[in-house]
C-alpha atoms as an extended CHARMM CRD file, in Angstrom:
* protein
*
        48  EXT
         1         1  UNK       CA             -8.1130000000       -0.3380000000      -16.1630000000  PROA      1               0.0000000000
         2         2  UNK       CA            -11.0920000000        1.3190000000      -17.2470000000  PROA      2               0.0000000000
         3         3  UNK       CA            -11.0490000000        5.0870000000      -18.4340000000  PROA      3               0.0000000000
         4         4  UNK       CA            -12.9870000000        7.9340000000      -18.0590000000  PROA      4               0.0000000000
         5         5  UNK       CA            -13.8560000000        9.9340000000      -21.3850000000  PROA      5               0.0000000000
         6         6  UNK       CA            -14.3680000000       13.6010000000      -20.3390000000  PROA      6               0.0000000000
         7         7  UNK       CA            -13.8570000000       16.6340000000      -22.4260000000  PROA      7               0.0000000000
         8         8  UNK       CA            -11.0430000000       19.6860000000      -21.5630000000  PROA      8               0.0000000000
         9         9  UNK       CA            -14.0040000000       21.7250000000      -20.7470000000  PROA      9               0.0000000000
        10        10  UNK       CA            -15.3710000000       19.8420000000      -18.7120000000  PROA      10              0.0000000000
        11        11  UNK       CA            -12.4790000000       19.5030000000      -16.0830000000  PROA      11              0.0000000000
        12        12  UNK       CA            -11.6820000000       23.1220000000      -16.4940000000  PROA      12              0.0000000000
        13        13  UNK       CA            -15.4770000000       23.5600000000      -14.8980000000  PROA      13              0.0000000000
        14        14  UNK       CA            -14.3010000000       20.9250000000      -11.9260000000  PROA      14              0.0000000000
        15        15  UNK       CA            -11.1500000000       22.5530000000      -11.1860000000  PROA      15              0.0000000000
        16        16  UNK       CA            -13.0160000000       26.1540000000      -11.3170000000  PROA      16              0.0000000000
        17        17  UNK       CA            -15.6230000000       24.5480000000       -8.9310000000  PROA      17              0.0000000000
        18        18  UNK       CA            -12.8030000000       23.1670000000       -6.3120000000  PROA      18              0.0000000000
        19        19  UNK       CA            -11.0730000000       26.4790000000       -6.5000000000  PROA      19              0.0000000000
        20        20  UNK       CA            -13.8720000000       28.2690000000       -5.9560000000  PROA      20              0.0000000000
        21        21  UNK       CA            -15.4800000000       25.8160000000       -3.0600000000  PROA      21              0.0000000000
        22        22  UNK       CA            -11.5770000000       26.6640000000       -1.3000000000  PROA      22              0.0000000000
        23        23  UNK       CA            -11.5510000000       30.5570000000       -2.1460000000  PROA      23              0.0000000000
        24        24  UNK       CA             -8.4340000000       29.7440000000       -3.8160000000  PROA      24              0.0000000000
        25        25  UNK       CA             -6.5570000000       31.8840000000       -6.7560000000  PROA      25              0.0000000000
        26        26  UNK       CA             -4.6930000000       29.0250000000       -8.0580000000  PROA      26              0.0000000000
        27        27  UNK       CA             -4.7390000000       25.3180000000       -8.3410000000  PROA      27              0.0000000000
        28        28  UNK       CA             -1.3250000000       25.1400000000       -6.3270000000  PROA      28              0.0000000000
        29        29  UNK       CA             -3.3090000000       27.0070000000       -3.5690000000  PROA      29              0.0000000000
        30        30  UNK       CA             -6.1050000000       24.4350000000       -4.0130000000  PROA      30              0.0000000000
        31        31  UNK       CA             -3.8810000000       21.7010000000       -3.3360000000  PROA      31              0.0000000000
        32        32  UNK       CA             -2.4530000000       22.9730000000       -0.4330000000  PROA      32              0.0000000000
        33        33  UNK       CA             -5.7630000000       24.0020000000        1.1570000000  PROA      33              0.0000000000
        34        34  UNK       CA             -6.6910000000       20.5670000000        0.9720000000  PROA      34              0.0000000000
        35        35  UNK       CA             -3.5580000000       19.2040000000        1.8930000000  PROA      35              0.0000000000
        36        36  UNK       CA             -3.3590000000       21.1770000000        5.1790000000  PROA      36              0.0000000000
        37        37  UNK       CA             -7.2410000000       20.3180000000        5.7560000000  PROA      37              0.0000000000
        38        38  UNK       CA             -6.8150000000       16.5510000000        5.3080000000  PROA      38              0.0000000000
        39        39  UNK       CA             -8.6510000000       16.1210000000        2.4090000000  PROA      39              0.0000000000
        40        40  UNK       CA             -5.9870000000       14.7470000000        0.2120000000  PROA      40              0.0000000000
        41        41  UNK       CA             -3.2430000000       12.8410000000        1.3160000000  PROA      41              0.0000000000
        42        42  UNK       CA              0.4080000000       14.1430000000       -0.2840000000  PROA      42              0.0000000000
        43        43  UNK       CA              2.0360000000       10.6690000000        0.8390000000  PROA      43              0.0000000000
        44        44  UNK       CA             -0.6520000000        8.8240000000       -1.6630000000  PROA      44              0.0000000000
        45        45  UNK       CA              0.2320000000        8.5500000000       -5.2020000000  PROA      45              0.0000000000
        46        46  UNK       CA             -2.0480000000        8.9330000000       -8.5540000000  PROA      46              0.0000000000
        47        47  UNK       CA             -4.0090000000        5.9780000000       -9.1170000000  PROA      47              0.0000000000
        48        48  UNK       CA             -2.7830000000        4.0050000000       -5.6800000000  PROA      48              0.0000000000
């Protein structure tokens, strides 16, 4: 399995960027936007 090599920062910028694309206040409310839009898939697991 290969791995990515990215610094704290620079997911901290990607989750800012998703939060802010969903006009979300929290990364739980993220989530749930894009549960409920059918963007991700709660019934897929991490890495499957």
């Amino acid at each position: 399995m290969e791995r990515l090599h990215l610094s704290v920062n620079t997911i901290c910028n990607h989750i800012q960027k998703i939060r802010y694309k969903f006009n979300a206040h929290s990364k739980l409310q993220a989530v749930a936007t894009a549960v409920r839009e059918g963007i991700l898939d709660p019934h897929r697991g991490a890495g499957s």
